[in-house]
C-alpha positions in Angstrom: -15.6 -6.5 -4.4 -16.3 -4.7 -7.7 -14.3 -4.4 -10.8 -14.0 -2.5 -14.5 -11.9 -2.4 -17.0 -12.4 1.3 -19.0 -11.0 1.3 -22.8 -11.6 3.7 -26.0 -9.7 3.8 -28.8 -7.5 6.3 -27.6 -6.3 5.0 -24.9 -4.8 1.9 -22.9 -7.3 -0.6 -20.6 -7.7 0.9 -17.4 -8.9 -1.5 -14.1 -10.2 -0.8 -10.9 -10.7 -2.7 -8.2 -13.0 -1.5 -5.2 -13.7 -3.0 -2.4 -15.6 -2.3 1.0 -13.6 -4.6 3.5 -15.7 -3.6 6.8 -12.5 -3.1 9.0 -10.6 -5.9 7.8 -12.0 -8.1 10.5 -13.3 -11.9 9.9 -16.4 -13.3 9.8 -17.2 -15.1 13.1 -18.4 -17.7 11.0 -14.3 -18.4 10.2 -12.2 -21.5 10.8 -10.1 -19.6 13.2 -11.0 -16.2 14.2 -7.7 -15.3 15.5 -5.7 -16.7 12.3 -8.5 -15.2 9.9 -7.9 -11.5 11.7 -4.3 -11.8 11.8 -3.9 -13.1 7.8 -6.9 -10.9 7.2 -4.1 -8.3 5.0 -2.5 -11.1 2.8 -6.1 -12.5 2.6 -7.1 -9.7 0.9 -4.2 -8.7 -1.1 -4.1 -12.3 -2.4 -8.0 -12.3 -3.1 -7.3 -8.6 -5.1 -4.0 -9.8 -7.1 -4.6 -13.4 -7.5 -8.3 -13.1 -8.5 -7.7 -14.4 -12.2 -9.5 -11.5 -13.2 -6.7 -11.0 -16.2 -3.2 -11.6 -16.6 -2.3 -7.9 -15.4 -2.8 -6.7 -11.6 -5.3 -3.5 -11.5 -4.1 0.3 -12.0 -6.4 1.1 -8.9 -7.2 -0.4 -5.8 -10.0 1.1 -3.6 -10.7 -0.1 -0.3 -13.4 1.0 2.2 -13.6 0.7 5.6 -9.9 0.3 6.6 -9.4 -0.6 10.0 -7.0 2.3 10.0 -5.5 5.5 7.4 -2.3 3.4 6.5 -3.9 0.0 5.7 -4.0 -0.2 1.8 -1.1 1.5 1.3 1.0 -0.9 4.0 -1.0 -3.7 2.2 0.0 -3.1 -1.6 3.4 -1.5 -1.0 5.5 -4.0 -2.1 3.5 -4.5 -5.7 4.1 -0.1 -5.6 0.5 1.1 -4.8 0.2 3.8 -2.7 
């Protein structure tokens, strides 16, 4: 996972989050595979918007490798990403 925060003096602190998450599917190295795959979108909305990064969530999330078109958006739609 990557991040940036953009700023000049003309303008407010942008952030960006991206973020290749290779299908959404766990490690097989996990606790439980099952649990890990099923969790796997709160897992990474939780790691994205509880990372302690700042005390504001990011203006852009990026995600690679969905495991399909809808995932982010489905993901984030409650905090009103789209």
């Amino acid at each position: 996972m990557a991040s940036a925060a953009i700023t000049s003096c003309y303008s407010t602190p942008l952030s960006i989050v991206s973020w290749n998450i290779a299908e959404a599917a766990p490690s097989f190295a996990a606790p439980c595979f099952d649990t890990r795959a099923r969790d796997a979108p709160r897992l990474i909305r939780e790691c994205i918007l509880g990372s302690g990064r700042s005390s504001r969530p990011p203006d852009i999330i990026a995600l690679q490798e969905c495991p399909y078109p809808s995932f982010g958006t489905e993901t984030f739609v409650e905090q009103g990403y789209v």
